[in-house]
C-alpha positions as CSV (number, residue, x, y, z in Angstrom):
1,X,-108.1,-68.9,-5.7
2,X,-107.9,-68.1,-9.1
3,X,-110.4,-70.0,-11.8
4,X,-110.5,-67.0,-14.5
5,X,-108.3,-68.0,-16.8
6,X,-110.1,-67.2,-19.5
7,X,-108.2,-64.7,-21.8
8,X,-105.3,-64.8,-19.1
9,X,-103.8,-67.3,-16.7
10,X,-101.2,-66.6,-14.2
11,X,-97.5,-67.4,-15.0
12,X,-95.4,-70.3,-14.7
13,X,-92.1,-70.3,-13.1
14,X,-90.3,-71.2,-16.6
15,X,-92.0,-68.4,-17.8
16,X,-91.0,-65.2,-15.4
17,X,-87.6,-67.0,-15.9
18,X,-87.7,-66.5,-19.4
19,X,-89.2,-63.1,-19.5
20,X,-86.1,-62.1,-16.9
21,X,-83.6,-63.4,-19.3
22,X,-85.3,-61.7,-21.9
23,X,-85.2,-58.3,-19.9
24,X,-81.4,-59.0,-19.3
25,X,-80.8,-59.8,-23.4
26,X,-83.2,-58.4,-25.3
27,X,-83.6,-54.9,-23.7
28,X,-82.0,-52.9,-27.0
29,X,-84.2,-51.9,-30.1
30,X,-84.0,-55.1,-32.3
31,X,-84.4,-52.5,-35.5
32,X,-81.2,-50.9,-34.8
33,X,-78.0,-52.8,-36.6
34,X,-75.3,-53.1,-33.5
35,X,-74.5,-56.1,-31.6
36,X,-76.8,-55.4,-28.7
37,X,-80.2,-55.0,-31.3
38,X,-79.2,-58.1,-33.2
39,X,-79.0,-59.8,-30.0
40,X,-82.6,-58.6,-29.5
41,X,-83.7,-59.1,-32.7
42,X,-82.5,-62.7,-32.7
43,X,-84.4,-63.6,-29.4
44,X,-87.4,-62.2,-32.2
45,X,-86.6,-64.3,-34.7
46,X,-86.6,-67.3,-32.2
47,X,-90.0,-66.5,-31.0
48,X,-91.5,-66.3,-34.1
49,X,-90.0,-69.7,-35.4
50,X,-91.5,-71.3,-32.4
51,X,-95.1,-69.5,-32.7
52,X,-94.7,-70.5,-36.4
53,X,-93.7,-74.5,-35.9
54,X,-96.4,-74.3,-33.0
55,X,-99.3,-72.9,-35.5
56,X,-98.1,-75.3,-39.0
57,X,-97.3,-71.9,-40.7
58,X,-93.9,-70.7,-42.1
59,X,-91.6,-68.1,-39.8
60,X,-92.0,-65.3,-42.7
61,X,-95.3,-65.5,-42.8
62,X,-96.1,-64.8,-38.9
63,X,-96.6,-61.6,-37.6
64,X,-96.6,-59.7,-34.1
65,X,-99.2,-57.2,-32.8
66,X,-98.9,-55.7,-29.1
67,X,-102.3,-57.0,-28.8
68,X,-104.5,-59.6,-30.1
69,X,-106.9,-57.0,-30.5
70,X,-105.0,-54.9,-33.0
71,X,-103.8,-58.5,-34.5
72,X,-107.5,-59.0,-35.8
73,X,-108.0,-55.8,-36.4
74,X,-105.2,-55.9,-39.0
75,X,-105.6,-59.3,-40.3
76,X,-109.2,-58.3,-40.7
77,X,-108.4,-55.0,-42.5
78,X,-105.4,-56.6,-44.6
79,X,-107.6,-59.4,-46.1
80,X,-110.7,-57.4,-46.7
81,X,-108.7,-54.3,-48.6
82,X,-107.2,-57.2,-51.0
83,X,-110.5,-58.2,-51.9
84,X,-111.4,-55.7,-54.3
85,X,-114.8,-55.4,-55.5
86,X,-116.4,-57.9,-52.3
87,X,-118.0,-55.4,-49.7
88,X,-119.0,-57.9,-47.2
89,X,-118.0,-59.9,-44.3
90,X,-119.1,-63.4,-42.7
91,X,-119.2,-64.0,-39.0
92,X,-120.3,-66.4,-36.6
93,X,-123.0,-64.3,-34.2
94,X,-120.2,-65.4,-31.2
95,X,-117.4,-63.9,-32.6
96,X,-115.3,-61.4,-30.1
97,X,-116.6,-57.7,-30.5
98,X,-112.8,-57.0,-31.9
99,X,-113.6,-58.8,-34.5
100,X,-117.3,-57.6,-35.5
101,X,-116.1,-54.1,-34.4
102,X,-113.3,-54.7,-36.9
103,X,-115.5,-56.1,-39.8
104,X,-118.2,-53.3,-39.5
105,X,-115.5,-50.6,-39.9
106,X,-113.9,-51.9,-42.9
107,X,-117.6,-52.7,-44.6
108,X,-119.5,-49.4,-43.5
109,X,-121.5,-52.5,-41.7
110,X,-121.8,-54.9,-44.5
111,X,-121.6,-57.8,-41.7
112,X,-123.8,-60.9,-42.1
113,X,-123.9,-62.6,-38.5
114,X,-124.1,-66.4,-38.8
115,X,-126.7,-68.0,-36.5
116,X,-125.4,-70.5,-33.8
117,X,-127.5,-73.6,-32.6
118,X,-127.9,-74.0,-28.7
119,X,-125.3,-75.8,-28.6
120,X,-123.1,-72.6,-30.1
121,X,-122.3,-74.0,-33.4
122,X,-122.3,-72.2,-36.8
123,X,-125.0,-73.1,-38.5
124,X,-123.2,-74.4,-42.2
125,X,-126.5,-74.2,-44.0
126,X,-127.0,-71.3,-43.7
127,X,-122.6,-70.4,-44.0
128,X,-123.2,-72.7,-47.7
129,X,-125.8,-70.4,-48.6
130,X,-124.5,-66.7,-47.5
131,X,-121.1,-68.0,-49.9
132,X,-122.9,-68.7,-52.5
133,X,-123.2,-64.8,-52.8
134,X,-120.0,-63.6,-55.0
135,X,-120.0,-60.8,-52.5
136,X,-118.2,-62.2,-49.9
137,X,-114.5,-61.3,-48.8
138,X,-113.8,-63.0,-46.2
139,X,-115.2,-65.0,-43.4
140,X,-114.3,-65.1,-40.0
141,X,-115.4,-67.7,-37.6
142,X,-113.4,-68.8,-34.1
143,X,-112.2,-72.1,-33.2
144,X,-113.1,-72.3,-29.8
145,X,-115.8,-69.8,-28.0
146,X,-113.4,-67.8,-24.7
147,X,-117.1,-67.7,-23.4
148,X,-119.3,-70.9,-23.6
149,X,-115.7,-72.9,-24.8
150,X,-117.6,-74.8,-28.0
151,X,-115.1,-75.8,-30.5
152,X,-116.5,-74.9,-34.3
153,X,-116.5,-77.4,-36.5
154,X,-113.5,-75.6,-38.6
155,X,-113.0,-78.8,-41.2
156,X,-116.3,-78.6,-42.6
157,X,-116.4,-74.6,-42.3
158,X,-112.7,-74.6,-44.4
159,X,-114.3,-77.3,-46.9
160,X,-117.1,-74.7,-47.5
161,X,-115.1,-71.2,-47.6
162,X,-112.3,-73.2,-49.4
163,X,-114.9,-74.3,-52.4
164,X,-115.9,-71.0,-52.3
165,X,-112.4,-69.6,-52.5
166,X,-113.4,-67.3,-49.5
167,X,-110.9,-66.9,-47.1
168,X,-111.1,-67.7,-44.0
169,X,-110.0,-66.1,-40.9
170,X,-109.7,-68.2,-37.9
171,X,-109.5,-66.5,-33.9
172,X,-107.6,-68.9,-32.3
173,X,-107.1,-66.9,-29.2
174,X,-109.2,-68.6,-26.8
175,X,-107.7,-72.4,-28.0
176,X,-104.2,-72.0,-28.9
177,X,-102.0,-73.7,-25.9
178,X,-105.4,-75.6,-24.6
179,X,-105.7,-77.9,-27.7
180,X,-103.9,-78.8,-30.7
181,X,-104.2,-75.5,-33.6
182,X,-106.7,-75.7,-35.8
183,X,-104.5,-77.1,-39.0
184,X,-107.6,-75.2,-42.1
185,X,-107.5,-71.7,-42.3
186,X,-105.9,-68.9,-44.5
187,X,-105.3,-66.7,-41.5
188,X,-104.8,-67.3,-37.7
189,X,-105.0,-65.1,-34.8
190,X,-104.0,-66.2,-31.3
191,X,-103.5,-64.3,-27.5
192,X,-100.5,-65.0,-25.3
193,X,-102.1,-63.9,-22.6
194,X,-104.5,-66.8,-22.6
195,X,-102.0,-69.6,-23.0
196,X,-100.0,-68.2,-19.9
197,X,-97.9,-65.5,-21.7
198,X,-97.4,-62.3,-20.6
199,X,-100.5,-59.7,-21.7
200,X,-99.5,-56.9,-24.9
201,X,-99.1,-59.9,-27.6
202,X,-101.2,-61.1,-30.4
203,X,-99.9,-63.3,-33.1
204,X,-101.2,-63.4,-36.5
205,X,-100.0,-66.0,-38.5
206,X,-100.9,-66.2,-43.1
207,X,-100.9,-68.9,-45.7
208,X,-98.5,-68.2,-48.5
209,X,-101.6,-67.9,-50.6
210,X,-103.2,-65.2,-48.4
211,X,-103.2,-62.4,-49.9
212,X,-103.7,-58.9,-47.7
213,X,-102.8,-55.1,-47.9
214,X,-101.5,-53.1,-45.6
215,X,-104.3,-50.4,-44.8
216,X,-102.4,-48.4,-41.7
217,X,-100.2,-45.6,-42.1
218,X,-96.6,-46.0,-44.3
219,X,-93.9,-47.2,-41.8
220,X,-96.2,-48.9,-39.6
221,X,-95.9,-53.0,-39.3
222,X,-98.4,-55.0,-37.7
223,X,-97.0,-54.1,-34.5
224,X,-96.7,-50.4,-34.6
225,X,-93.9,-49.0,-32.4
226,X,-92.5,-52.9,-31.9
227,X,-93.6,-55.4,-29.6
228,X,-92.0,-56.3,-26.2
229,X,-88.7,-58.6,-26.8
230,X,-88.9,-59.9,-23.2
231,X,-92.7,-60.6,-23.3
232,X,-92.3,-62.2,-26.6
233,X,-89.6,-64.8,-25.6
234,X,-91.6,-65.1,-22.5
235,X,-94.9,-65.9,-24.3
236,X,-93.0,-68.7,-26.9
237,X,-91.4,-70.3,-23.9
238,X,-95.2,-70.2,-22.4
239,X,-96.4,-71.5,-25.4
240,X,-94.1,-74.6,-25.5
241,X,-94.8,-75.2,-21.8
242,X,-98.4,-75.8,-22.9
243,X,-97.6,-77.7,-25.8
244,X,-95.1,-80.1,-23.8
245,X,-97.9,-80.7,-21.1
246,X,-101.5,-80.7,-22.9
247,X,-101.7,-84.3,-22.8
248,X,-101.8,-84.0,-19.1
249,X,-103.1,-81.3,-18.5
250,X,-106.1,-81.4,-21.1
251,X,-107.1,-85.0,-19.1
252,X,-107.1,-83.5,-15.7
253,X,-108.6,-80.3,-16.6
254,X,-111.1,-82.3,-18.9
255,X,-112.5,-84.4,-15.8
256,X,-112.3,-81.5,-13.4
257,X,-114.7,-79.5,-15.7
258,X,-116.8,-82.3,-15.8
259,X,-117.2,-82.5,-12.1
260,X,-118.3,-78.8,-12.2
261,X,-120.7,-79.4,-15.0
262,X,-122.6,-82.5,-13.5
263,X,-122.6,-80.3,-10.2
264,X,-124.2,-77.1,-11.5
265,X,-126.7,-79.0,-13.4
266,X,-127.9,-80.4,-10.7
267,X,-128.7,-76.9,-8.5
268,X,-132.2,-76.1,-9.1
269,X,-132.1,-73.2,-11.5
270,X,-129.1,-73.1,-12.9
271,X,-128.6,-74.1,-16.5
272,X,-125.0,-74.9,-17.9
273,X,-124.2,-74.2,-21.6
274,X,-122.0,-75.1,-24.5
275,X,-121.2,-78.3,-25.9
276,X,-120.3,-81.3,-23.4
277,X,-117.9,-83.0,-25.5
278,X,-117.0,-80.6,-28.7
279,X,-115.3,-78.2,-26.3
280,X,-112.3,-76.7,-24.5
281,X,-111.0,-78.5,-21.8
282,X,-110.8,-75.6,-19.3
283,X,-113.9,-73.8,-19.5
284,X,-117.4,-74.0,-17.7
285,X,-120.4,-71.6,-18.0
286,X,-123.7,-71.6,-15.9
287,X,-126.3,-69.3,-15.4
288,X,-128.5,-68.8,-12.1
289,X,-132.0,-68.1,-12.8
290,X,-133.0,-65.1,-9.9
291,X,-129.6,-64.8,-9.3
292,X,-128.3,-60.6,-10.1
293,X,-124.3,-61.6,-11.8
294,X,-122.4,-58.5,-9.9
295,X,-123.5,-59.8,-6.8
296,X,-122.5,-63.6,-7.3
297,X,-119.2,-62.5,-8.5
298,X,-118.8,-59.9,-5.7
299,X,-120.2,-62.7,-2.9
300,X,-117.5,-64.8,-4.6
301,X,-114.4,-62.9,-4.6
302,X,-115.1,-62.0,-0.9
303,X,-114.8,-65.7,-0.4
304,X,-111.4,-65.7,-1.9
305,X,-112.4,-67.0,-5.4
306,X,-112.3,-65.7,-8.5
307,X,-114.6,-66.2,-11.0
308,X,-115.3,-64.8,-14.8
309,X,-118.6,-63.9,-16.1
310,X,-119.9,-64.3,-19.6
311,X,-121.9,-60.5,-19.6
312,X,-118.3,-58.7,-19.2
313,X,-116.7,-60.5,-22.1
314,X,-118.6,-57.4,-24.1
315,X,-118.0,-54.4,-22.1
316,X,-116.6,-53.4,-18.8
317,X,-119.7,-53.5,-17.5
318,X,-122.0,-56.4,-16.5
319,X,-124.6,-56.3,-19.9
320,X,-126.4,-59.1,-20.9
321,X,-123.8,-61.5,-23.0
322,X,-124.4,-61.5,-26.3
323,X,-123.4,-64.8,-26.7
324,X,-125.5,-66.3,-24.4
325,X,-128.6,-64.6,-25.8
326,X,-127.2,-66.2,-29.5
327,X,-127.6,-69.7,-28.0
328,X,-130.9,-69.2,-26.4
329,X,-129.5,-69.0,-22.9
330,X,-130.2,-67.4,-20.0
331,X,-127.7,-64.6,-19.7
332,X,-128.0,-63.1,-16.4
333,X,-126.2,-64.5,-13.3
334,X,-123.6,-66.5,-15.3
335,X,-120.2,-67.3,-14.5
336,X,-117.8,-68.7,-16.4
337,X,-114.8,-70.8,-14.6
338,X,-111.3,-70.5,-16.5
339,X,-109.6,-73.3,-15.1
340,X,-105.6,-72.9,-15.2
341,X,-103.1,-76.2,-15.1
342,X,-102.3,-75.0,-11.8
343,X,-106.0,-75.4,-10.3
344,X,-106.3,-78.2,-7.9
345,X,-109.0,-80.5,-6.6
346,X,-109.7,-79.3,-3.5
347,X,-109.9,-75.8,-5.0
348,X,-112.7,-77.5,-7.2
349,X,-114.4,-78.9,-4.3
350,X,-114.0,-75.3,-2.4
351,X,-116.3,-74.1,-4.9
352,X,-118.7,-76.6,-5.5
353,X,-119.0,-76.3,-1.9
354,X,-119.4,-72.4,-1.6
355,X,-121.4,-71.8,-4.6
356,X,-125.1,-73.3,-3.5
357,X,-124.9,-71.3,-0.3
358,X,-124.2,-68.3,-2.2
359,X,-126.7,-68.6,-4.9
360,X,-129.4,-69.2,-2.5
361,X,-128.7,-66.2,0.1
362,X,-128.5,-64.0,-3.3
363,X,-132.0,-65.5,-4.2
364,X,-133.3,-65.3,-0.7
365,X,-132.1,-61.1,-0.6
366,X,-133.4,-60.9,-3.7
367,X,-137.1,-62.3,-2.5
368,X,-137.2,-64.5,-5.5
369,X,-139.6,-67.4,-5.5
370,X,-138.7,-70.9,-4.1
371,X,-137.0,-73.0,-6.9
């Protein structure tokens, strides 16, 4: 069973459906001017109205990257070359690598990480004070962590850049399709792939008043060499799925994650993390003190379940996660459950049964002390 939908999530039958019709309409280059392009490029246009009514922005002013790493890239680069004469950047210490990868390139490393309470939200003290600094040329903070699942307190961050007239760059990508957009920002970035769209699509949407510059080569677009016309129809039609059934789906998934997080809590060292009510619906992090994280997720996926774990959100390689470590948690032996609208309650119970037994073989093997 499959409870890693974090950053992707299997897809629905609607979806392949639509992705097939795209592959049998939209298969010509929608640059071209012919009957079989416009047919393509209208398919475009449709997508990016429905990413655009789905996000509160205007059609015009949303853009298409085959990733949504390259979307913050850009976004990140477009908004910081605009802001002439302001050398540095604002980030939460949580925020995806793309995105501090992204800021330190554009600022030589001119990056001032915000400090998270345990909890993992941006501490707005210290945000006030770091604006106050008229070197500031953008900020970018997320709405929802894809690790720990807090949701940032984004009206009183936008109140704060906003007074500041500091934009402020939003990464939506973990949230988008899960729970309603975030309605304050100046830019938005979101990932198909994690509301149940095909993978190879970001989507960056702009306030009218944004102002950016394009800082790749001439003739590029946001989405160098194009984007995918079947994916793209695939990932709106996705999109509305998730927007028709959040209601449901947010209430079941909401309750199920609770289950998980009174259970873990209750396992003698293991500590769960993130906010217990400002938070995603879908996601649930613990960490098992004694416990090496390879192994758990190895013992796991011979049991037929799939899991996530927080220390290879930052490499492909099982480090310590860096956002764990911001929070003050313990970050080895975590896992993180991405729970998709498809994931049952027996598959729940499945795990909450299987889990203990592993964790205490692993601790057992690994002659750790009785807990």
């Amino acid at each position: 069973m499959f409870l890693d939908a974090s950053g992707s999530a299997p897809l629905t039958k609607r979806t392949i459906e639509a992705f097939q019709a795209g592959l049998a309409e939209g298969w010509a280059d929608p640059a071209r001017l012919h009957t079989e392009s416009r047919r393509s490029l209208a398919l475009l246009d449709g997508a990016r109205a429905a990413f655009a009514d789905a996000l509160g922005a205007r059609p015009e002013h949303v853009h298409l990257a085959p990733s949504a790493h390259l979307a913050l890239e850009r976004v990140i680069a477009g908004i910081n070359a605009a802001r002439r004469g302001r050398d540095r950047i604002l980030a939460s210490a949580i925020e995806r690598d793309a995105t501090l990868h992204a800021a330190r390139h554009m600022t030589a490393g001119n990056v001032t990480l915000l400090p998270v309470d345990s909890l993992g939200h941006v501490d707005l003290d210290r945000l006030a004070d770091e604006l106050c600094v008229p070197d500031v040329a953008l900020a970018a903070v997320q709405h929802g962590n894809h690790e720990i699942g807090t949701l940032q307190r984004l009206e009183a961050i936008a109140d704060l850049t906003a007074a500041a007239r500091v934009p402020l760059v939003v990464d939506a990508t973990a949230t988008l399709g899960h729970v309603p957009a975030p309605a304050r920002w100046d830019a938005v970035v979101g990932n198909a792939a994690d509301w149940g769209g095909p993978a190879g699509l970001g989507i960056v949407a702009l306030r009218p008043s944004t102002r950016w510059l394009p800082v790749w080569p001439e003739g590029d677009d946001w989405a160098p060499g194009g984007v995918s016309v079947p994916g793209t129809l695939a990932a709106a039609v996705a999109l509305q799925e998730r927007l028709e059934t959040m209601a449901t789906t947010d209430a079941r998934l909401r309750a199920m994650v609770d289950r998980i997080r009174t259970a873990a809590a209750s396992w003698p060292g293991v500590d769960v993390v993130g906010d217990p009510d400002e938070r995603l619906p879908h996601i649930v992090t613990f960490s098992c003190l004694y416990v090496d994280g390879e192994a758990l997720l190895t013992s796991l996926d011979r049991e037929g379940i799939a899991v996530g774990s927080g220390s290879a959100c930052t490499s492909s390689t099982l480090e310590p996660s860096r956002v764990l470590a911001s929070i003050g948690a313990l970050s080895h032996g975590n896992v993180r459950l991405g729970l998709h609208p498809g994931v049952t309650e027996a598959q729940a119970t499945r795990f909450l049964e299987v889990m203990p037994r592993i964790v205490a073989r692993l601790r057992e093997q690994a002659g750790a002390p009785a807990l």
